[in-house]
C-alpha positions as CSV (number, residue, x, y, z in Angstrom):
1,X,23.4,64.7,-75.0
2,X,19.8,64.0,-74.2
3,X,17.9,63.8,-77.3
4,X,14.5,64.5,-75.5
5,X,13.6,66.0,-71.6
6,X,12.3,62.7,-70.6
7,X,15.1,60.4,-71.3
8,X,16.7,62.1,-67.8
9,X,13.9,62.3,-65.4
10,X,13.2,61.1,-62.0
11,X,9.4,60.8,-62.0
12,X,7.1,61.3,-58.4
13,X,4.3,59.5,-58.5
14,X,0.8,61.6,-56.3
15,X,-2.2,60.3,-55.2
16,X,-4.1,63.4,-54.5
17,X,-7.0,62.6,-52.9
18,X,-3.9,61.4,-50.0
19,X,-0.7,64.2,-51.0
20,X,-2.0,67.4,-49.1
21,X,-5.5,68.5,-47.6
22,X,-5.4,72.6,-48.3
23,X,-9.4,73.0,-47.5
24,X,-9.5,70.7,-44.7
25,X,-12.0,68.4,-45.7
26,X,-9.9,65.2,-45.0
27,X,-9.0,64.6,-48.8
28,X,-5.9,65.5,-51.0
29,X,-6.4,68.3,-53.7
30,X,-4.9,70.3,-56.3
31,X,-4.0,73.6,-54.7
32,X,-2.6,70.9,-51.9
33,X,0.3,69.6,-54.1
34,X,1.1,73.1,-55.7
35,X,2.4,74.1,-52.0
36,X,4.4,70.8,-52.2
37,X,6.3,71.3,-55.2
38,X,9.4,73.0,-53.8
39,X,9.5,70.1,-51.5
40,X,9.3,67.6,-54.2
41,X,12.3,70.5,-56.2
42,X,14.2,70.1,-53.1
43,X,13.9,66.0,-52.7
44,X,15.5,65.8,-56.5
45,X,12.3,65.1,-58.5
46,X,11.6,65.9,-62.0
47,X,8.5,65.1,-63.2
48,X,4.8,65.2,-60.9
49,X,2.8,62.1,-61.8
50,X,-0.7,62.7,-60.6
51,X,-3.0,60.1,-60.3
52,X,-6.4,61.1,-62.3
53,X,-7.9,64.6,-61.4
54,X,-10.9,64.6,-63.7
55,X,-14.8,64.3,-62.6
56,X,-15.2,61.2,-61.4
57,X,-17.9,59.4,-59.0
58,X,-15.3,58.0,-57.1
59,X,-16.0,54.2,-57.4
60,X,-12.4,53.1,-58.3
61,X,-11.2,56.2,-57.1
62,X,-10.7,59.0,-60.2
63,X,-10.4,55.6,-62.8
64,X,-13.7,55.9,-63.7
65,X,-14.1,59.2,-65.7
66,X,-17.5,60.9,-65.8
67,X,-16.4,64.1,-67.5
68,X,-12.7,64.4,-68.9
69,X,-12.8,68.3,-69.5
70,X,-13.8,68.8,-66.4
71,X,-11.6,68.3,-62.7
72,X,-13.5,66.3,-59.5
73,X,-14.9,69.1,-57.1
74,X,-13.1,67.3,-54.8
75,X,-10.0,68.0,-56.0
76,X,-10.3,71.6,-56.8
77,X,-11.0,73.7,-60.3
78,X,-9.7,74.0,-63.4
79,X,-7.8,77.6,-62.6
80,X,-6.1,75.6,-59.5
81,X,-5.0,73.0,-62.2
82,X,-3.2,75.8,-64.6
83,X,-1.7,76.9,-61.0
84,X,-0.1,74.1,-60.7
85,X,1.0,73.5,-63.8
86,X,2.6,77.0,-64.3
87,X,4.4,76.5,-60.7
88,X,5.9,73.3,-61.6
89,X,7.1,74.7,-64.6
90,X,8.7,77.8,-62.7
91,X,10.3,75.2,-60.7
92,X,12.0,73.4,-63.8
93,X,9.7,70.5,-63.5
94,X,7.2,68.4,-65.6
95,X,3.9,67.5,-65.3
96,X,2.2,64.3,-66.7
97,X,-1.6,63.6,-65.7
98,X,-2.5,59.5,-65.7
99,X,-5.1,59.0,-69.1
100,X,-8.2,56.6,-68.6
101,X,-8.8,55.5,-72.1
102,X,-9.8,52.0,-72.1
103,X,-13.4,52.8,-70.3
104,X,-15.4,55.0,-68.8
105,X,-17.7,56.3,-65.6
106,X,-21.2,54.6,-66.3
107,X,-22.5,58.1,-65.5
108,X,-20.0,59.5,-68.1
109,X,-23.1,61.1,-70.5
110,X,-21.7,58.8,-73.3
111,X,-22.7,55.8,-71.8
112,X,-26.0,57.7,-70.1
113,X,-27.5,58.4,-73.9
114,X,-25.9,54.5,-75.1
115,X,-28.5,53.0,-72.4
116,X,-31.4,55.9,-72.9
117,X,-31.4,55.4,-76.6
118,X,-30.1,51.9,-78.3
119,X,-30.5,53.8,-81.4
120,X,-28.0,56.7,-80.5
121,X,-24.7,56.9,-81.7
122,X,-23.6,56.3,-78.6
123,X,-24.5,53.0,-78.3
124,X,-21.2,52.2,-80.3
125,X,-19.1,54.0,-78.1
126,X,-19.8,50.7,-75.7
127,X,-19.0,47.3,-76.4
128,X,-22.6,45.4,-76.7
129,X,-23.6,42.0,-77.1
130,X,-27.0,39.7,-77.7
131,X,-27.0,36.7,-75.2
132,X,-25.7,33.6,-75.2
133,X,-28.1,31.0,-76.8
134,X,-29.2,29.9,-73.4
135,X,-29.9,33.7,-72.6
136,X,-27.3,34.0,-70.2
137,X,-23.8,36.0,-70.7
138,X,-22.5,36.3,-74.1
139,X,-19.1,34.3,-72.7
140,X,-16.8,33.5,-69.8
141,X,-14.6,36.0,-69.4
142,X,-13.4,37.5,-66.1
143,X,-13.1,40.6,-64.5
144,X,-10.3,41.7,-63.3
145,X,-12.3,43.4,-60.4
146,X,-14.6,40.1,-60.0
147,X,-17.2,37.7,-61.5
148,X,-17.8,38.3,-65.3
149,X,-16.9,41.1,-67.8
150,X,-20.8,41.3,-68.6
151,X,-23.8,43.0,-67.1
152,X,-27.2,43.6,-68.6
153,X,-28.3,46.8,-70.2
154,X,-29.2,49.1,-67.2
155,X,-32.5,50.2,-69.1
156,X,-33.9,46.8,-69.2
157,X,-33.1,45.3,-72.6
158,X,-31.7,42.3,-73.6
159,X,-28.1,43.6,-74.6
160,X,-25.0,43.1,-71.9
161,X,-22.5,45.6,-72.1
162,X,-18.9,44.5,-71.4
163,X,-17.0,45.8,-68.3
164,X,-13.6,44.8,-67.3
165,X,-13.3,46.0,-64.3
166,X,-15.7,47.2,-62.0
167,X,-19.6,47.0,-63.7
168,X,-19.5,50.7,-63.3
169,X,-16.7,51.1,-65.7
170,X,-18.1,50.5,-68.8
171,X,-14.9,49.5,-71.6
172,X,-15.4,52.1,-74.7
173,X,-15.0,50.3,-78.1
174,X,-11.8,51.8,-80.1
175,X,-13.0,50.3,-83.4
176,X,-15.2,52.9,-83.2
177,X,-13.2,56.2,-84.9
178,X,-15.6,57.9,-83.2
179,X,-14.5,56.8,-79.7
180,X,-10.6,57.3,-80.8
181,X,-11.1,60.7,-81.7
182,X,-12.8,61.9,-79.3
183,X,-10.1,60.5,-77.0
184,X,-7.6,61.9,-79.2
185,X,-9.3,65.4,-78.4
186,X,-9.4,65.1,-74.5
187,X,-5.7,64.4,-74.6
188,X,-5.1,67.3,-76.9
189,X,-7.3,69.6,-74.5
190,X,-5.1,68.7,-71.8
191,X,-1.2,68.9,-73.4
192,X,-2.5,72.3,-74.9
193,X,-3.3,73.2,-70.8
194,X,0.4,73.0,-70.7
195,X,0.6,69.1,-69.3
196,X,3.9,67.9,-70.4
197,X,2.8,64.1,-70.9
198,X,0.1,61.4,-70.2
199,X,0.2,58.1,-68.1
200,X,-1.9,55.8,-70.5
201,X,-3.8,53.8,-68.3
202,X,-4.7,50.1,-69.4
203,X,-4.0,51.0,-72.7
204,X,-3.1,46.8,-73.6
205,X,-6.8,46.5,-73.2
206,X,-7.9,48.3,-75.9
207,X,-8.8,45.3,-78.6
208,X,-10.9,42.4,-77.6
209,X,-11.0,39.1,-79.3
210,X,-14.5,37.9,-80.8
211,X,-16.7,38.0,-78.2
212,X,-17.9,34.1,-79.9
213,X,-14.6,32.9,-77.8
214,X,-15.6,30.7,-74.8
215,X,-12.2,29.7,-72.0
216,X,-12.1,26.1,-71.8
217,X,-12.8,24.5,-68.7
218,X,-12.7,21.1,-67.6
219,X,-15.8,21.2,-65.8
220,X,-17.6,23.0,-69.3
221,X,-19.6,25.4,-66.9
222,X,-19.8,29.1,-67.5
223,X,-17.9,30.5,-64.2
224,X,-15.7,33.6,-65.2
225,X,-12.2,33.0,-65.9
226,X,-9.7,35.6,-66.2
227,X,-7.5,35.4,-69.1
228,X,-5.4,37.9,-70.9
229,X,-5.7,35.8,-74.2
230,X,-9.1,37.2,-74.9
231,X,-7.9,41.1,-73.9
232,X,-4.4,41.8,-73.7
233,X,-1.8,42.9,-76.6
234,X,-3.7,41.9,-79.1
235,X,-2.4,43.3,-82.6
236,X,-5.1,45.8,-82.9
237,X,-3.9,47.8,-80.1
238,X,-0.7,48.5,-81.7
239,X,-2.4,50.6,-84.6
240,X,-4.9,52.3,-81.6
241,X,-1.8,52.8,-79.6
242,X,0.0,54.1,-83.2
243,X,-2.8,56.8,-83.9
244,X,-3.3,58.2,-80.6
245,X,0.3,58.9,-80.0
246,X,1.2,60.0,-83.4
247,X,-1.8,62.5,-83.3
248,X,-1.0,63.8,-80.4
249,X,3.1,64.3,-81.2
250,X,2.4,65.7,-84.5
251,X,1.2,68.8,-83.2
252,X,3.2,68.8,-79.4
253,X,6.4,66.6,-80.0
254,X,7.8,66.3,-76.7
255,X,5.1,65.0,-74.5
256,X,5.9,62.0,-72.8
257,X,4.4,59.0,-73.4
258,X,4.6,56.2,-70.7
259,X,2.3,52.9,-71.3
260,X,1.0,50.8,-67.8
261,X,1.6,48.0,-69.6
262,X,0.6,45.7,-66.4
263,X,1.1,41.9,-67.7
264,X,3.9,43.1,-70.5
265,X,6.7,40.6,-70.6
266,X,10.6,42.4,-71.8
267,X,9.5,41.4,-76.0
268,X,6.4,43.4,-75.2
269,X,8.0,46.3,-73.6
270,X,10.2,46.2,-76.8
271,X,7.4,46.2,-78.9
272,X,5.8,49.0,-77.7
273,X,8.4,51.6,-77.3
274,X,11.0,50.7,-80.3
275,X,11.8,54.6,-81.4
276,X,10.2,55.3,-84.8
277,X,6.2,53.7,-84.3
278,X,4.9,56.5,-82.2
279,X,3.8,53.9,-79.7
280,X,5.1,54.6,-75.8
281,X,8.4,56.2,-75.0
282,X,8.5,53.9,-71.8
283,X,6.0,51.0,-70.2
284,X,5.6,49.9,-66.9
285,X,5.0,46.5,-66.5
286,X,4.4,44.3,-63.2
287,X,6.4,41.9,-64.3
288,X,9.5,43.2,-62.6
289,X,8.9,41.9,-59.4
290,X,9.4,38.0,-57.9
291,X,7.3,37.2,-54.4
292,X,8.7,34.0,-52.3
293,X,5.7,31.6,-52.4
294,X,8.0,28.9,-51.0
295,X,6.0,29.1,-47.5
296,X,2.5,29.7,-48.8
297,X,-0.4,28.1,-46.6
298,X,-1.9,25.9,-49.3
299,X,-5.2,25.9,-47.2
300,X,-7.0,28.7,-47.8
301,X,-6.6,31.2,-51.3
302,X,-2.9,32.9,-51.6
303,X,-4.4,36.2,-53.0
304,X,-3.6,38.4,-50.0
305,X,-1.0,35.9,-48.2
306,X,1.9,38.1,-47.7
307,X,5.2,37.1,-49.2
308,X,9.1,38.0,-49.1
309,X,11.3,38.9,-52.2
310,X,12.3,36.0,-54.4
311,X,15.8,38.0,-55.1
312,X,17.0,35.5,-57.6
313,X,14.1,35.5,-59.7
314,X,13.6,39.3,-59.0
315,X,17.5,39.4,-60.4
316,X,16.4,37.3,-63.5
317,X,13.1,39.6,-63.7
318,X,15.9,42.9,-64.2
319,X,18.7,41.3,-66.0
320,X,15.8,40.0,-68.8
321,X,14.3,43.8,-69.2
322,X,17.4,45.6,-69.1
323,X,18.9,42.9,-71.7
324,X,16.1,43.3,-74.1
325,X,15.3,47.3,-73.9
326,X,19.6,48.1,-73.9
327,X,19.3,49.5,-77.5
328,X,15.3,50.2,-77.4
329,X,14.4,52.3,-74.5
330,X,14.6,53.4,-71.0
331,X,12.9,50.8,-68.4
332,X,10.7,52.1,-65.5
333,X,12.1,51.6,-62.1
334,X,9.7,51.7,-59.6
335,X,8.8,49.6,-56.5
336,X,5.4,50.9,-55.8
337,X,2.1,52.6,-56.9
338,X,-1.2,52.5,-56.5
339,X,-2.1,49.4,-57.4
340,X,0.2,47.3,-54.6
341,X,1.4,47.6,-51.1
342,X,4.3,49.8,-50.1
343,X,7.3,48.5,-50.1
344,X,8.6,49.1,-46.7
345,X,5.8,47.1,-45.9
346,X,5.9,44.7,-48.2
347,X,9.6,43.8,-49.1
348,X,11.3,46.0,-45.9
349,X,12.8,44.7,-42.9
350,X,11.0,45.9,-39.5
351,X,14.0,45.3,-37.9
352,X,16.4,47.2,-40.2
353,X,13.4,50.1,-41.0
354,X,15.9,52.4,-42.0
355,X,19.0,50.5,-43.4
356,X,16.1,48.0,-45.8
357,X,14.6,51.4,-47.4
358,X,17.7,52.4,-48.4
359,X,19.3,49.2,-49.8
360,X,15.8,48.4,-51.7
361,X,16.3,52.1,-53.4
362,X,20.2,52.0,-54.1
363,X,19.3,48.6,-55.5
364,X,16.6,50.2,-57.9
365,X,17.4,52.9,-58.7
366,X,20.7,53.5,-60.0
367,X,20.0,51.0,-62.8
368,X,19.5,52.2,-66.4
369,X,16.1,53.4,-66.3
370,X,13.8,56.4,-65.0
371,X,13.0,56.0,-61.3
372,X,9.5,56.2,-60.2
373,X,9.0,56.7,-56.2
374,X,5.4,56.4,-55.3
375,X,4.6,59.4,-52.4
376,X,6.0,59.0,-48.8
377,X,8.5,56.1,-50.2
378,X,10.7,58.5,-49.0
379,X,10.2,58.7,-46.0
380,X,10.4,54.5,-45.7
381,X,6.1,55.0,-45.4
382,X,4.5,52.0,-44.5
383,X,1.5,50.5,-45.4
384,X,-1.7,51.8,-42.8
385,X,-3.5,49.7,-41.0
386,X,-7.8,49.3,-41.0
387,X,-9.6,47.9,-38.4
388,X,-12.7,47.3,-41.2
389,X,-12.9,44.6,-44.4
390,X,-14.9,47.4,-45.8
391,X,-12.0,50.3,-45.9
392,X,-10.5,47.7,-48.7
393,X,-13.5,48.8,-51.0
394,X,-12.5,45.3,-53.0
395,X,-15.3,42.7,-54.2
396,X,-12.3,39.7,-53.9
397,X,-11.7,40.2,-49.7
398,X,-14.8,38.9,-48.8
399,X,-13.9,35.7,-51.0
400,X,-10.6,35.7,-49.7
401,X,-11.7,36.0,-46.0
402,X,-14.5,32.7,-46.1
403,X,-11.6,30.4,-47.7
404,X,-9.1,31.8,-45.1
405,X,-11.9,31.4,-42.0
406,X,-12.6,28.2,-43.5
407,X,-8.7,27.1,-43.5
408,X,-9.0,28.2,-39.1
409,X,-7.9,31.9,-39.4
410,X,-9.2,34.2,-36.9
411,X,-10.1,38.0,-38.0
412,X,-7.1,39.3,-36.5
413,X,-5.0,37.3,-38.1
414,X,-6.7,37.7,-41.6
415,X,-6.8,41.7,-41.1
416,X,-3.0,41.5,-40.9
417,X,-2.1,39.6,-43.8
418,X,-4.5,42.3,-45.9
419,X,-3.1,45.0,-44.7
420,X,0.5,43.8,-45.3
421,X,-0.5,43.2,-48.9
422,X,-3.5,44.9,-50.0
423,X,-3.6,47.9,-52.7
424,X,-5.6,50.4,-50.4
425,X,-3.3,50.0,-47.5
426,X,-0.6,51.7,-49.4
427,X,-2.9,54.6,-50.3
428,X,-2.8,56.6,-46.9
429,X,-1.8,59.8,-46.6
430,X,1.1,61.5,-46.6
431,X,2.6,62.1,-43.4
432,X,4.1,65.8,-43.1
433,X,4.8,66.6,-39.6
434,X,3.9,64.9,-36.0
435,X,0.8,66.7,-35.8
436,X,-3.0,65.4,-35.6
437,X,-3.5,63.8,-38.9
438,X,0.5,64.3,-39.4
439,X,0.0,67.3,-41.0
440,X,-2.3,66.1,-44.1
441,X,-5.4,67.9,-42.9
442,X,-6.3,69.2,-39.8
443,X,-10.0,67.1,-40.4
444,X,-10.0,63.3,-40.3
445,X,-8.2,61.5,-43.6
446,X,-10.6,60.1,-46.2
447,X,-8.3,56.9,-45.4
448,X,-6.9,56.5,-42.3
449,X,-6.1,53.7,-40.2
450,X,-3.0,52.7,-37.3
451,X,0.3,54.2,-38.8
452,X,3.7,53.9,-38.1
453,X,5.3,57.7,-36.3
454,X,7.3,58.8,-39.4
455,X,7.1,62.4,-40.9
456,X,8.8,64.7,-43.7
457,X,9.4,67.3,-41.1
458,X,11.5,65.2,-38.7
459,X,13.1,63.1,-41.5
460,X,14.9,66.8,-43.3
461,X,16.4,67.8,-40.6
462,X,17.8,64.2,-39.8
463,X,21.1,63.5,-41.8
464,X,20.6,60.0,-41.1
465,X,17.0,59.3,-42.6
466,X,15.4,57.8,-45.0
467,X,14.3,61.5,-46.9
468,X,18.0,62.6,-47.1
469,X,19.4,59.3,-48.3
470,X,17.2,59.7,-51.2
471,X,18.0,62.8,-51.8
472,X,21.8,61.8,-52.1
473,X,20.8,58.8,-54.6
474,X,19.2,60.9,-56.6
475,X,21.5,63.9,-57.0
476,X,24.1,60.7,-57.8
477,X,21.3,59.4,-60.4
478,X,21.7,62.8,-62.1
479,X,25.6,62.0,-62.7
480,X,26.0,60.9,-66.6
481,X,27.5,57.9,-65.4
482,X,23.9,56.5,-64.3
483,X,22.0,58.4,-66.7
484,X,23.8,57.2,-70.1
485,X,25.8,54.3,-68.7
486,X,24.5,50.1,-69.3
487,X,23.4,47.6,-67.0
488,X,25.7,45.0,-66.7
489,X,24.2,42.3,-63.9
490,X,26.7,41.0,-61.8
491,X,27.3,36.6,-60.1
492,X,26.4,36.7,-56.9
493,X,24.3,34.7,-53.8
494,X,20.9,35.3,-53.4
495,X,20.8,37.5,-50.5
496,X,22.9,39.8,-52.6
497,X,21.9,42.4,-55.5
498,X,25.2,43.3,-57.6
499,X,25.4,45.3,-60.6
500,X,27.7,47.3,-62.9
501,X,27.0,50.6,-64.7
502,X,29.3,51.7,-67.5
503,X,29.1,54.3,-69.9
504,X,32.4,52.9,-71.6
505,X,34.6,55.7,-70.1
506,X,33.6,55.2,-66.2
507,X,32.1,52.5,-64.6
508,X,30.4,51.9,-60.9
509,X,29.5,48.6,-58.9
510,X,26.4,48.9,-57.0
511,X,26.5,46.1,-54.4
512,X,23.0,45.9,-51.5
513,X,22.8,43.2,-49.4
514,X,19.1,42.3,-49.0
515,X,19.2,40.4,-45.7
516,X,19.3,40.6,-42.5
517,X,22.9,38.6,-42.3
518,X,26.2,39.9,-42.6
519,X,27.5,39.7,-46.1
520,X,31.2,39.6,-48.4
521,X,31.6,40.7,-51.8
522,X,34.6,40.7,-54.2
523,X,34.4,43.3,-56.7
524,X,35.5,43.1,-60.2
525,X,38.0,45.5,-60.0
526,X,39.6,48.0,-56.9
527,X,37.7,50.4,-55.5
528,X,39.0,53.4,-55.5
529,X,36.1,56.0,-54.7
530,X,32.9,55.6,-52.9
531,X,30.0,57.6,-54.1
532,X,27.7,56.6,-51.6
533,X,26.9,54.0,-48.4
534,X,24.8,53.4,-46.2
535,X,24.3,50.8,-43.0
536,X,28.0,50.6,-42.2
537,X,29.0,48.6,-45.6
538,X,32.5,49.5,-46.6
539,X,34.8,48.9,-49.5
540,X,38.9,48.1,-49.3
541,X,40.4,47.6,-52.5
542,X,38.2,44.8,-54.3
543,X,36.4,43.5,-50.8
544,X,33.1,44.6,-50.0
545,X,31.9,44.1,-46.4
546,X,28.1,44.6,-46.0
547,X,26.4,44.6,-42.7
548,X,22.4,43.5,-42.6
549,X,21.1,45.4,-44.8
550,X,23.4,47.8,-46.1
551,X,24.8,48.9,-49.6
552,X,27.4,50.9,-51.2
553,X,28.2,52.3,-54.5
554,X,31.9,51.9,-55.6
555,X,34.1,53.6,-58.4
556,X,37.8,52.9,-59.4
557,X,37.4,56.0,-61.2
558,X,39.7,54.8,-64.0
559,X,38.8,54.4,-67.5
560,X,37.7,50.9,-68.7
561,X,37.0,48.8,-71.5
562,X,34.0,48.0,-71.6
């Protein structure tokens, strides 16, 4: 028996400036996804994940928060919000909004009065610091959005304030109790609305290390370096982390804590959700997946150089979290958001479109864990394609594209690799029908670009598509088997992902070959029952046959030790 909601959930993840255009003004909104829930009901999903919703000015898309009580104009009011969360909840389904709590807008009023007045309270809602003794930048630290983590005081003085991402995203200072209450208020504003759990957003940036702390460098100049030493999982943030989530349970018990914990290795991920600390009840961290830089062009920068599956190290990635959280907590499962390309795109097979989707999610997703698809991932949605640097909105592609001109690349050539791998090209819209605009809106997308002809409407009524194959693997996720059952990685080559899943009574070998070349298996016992296929792979008594690309779940349906 489940002891809480989320411990069987299969979470949805929407970007909704790119779900659904209901006022045909070319972006996603609110009133947009409440039509969509029965289809999300219908595909097998649990649990809405939006993106954030609140005021924003848009510079990294709805990350930079200008007024938490309030939702972006663009997206819709606050009466379609408590539409939409009282129609997901008629539907049997949860709703968890993503939480921005490491900084803010820099037109949040916070930060407006910290830069008006030095002497306003606000001012220590900010992280501020004198100069260096030369007068330039306190240190040199790194952005993770590019150059340094330090800009002067917009008013003129001779304070820098620190910014980890994007200069417009001021970082608030927790060791402020100020700052953690008020946070703790906006969160309790929003589970009272009737949200059923929060996304914390960069919450293993929290602490800082003394701002005093310069990162060596062999050539002793003060070029930015980034380096998680100076503002990742540092101790303090366990005791932020501690508060905000204890606060916040006291008075709502069951809402759903999940931690991006981005750079989080599997004693991290331990860390922050072992039951009993009122930390996370799950992290994400983007240390699951393993890139092929084998065949790497060592001429120009690899940041946007696209790159296969390492499916060895990938293996080693899974076997190593599943190991450390068996007796801890549920690991996320996910193979795309936001923040990276789609995975048809990025680890799919053009040739084997279809059969590559679906041995990439039987692989995933039938571990121990909580699935996370990212929108259109199932439908096999591939990345779009610009034909402008500037629809990457990024500060590092024009860095990237000077050392890959410099290396002999044309534009056409350097277009392609960014829009095989870059974040924003995974962030088009959803494609709902065949239409103009496929159905999003009816007025030209706020993102749009060349896309690949694949819809929701064609894909339901095709027995054979992407859409319903999901839909089977997650009506089999729902099975006890996979919900309550271990992860149990199984010897194999490296084309090949193999796994058992045993709850001690039944057990189930998942076996997906992840190449384009035919593939044999010998399973650890006889198969007696397959639960599902797909791409022609069958099963007679312990031999596996797998065709490019195909997978297949097998039972003996006997009881076994485990």
């Amino acid at each position: 028996m489940s002891k809480h909601w989320y411990d069987q959930q299969t979470i949805y993840q929407i970007y909704p400036k790119s779900f659904n255009d209901s006022n045909h003004d070319g972006i996603g909104d609110i009133p947009g996804i409440t039509a969509k829930v029965p289809y999300l009901k219908q595909l097998g999903v649990t649990t809405l994940w939006l993106n954030p919703i609140y005021q924003s000015p848009q510079v990294d898309n709805g990350y930079d928060v200008s007024d938490y009580y309030q939702v972006d104009p663009s997206l819709g009011t606050m009466a379609d919000v408590e539409t939409l969360i009282k129609v997901v909840h008629e539907h049997g389904m949860h709703l968890i909004f993503d939480f921005v709590l490491n900084h803010t807008s820099d037109q949040h009023p916070w930060f407006q009065q910290a830069v008006a007045d030095p002497h306003s309270k606000y001012r220590d809602y900010y992280l501020w610091q004198d100069p260096a003794a030369d007068g330039g930048r306190p240190n040199n630290w790194g952005s993770f959005f590019g150059g340094s983590v330090w800009d002067k005081d917009p008013a003129g003085g001779d304070q820098y304030y620190f910014h980890l991402f994007d200069k417009r995203m001021p970082d608030l200072n927790w060791t402020n109790p100020a700052v953690q209450q008020a946070m703790r208020d906006v969160a309790e504003f929003w589970v009272e609305k009737g949200i059923d759990g929060l996304r914390l957003d960069a919450f293993i940036h929290l602490a800082k290390a003394d701002f005093r702390q310069m990162y060596p460098s062999q050539s002793g100049d003060s070029t930015p370096i980034i380096s998680d030493m100076f503002y990742a999982h540092l101790p303090k943030v366990h005791q932020y982390l501690h508060d905000f989530v204890a606060a916040i349970k006291a008075n709502h018990p069951e809402t759903y804590i999940v931690g991006e914990a981005s750079s989080a290795d599997p004693h991290l991920m331990v860390d922050y959700t072992t039951p009993g600390t009122d930390e996370c009840d799950q992290v994400i961290t983007f240390r699951t997946f393993a890139d092929d830089n084998s065949s790497d062009d060592p001429s120009f920068s690899d940041m946007f150089q696209p790159r296969p599956m390492d499916v060895t190290a990938y293996k080693q990635h899974t076997v190593g979290i599943q190991a450390a959280l068996a007796d801890t907590s549920l690991p996320t499962l996910y193979w795309n958001n936001h923040d990276m390309a789609r995975v048809a795109t990025r680890y799919g097979d053009a040739n084997y479109p279809k059969q590559s989707a679906k041995a990439l999610a039987t692989a995933l997703y039938l571990q121990r864990g909580t699935p996370i698809i990212y929108y259109g991932e199932e439908l096999g949605l591939t990345n779009i394609r610009y034909q402008k640097l500037a629809d990457f909105e990024d500060q590092t592609v024009p860095t990237f594209v000077k050392s890959a001109q410099a290396a002999g690349k044309t534009m056409p050539e350097i277009m392609t690799m960014l829009n095989k791998t870059h974040k924003m090209a995974g962030r088009g819209p959803m494609q709902w029908d065949s239409s103009t605009y496929h159905g999003f809106s009816d007025h030209l997308p706020w993102k749009h670009g060349q896309t690949d002809q694949m819809n929701a409407a064609d894909e339901i009524d095709d027995e054979d598509s992407i859409y319903n194959y999901y839909r089977q693997l997650l009506q089999l996720k729902r099975q006890a088997l996979f919900t309550d059952g271990q992860f149990i990685m199984l010897g194999s080559n490296d084309q090949l992902f193999t796994y058992l899943i045993d709850d001690g009574t039944e057990q189930a070998a998942i076996v997906c070959n992840l190449s384009s070349e035919m593939q044999h298996y010998t399973l650890p016992f006889a198969g007696d029952a397959t639960l599902l296929a797909q791409g022609g792979a069958s099963c007679t008594e312990r031999q596996v046959t797998l065709p490019a690309w195909s997978s297949i779940v097998v039972s003996p349906r006997t009881t076994v030790s485990a």
